[in-house]
N, C-alpha and C positions, 0 to 999 in steps of 0.2 A: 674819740670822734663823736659818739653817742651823745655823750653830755654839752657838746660844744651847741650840736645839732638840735635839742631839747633847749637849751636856754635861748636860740635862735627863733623858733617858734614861740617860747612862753613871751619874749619880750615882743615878737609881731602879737601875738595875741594880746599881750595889753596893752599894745596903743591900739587896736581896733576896738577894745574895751572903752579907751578912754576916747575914743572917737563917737562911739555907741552914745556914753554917759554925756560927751555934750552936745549930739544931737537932742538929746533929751531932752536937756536944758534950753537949747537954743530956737529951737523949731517951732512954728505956729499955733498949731493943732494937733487935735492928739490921734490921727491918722497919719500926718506927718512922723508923729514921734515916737510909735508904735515901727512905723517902716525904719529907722533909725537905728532904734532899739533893738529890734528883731534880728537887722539884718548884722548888723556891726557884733551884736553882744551874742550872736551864735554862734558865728564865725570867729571873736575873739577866742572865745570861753571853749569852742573845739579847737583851738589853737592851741590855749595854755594845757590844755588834760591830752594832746596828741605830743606836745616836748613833755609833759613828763610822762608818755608812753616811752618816749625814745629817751631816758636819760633813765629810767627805771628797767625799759624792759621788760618781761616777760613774766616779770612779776606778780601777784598776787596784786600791787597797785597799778600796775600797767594793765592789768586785764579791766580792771574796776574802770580804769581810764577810758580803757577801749569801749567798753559797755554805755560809760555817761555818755559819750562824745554821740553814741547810736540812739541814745534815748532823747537828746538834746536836738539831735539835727529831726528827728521825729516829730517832736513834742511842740518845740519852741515855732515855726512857723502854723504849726493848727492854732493853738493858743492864739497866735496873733490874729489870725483871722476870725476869731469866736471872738474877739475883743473890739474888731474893729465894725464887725457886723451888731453887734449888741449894742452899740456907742451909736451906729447909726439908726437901727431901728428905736434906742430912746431917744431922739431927734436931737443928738449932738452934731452942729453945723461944724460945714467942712468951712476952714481960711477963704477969704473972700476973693483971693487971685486965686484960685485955685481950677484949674483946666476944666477936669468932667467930671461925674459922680456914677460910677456903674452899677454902683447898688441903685439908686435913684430909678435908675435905667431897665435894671432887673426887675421893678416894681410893677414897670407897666407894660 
């Protein structure tokens, strides 16, 4: 039931991968594609390392799994915001439909 349950999450996790990777591709700007990216490929990527928690277990790889999945969901949304903030302080413009800008806004 383990291993049914683990290849049930690996396979949601990479189409949220593959949803991630053509945001990527697809999207405006690179605030656009960073939000994408961030949100899809952390969300997949603790998907696929949570089914092979649950198809491994308790294991020496399942602990490892458990550990990236805490490092990942950690990691990956700061990164994004140090990426998006440094993009915008070197004055990379945001897509020109694009609603508000609150870094903009922070400024003054």
């Amino acid at each position: 039931m383990n291993e049914i349950a683990g290849m049930v999450f690996i396979i949601i996790g990479l189409v949220f991968d593959f949803f991630g990777c053509l945001g990527l591709l697809r999207l405006p700007d690179v605030y656009n594609r960073l939000h994408a990216s961030i949100k899809c490929v952390t969300l997949g990527t603790s998907s696929i390392l949570f089914g092979l928690f649950l198809y491994k277990g308790f294991t020496p790889m399942g602990i490892k799994a458990l550990l990236c999945i805490l490092f990942l969901v950690l990691t990956a949304p700061v990164s994004a915001h140090v990426l998006s903030r440094s993009a915008h302080k070197a004055g990379v413009k945001l897509w020109e439909k694009s609603v508000c800008d609150e870094y903009e806004q922070d400024k003054k």
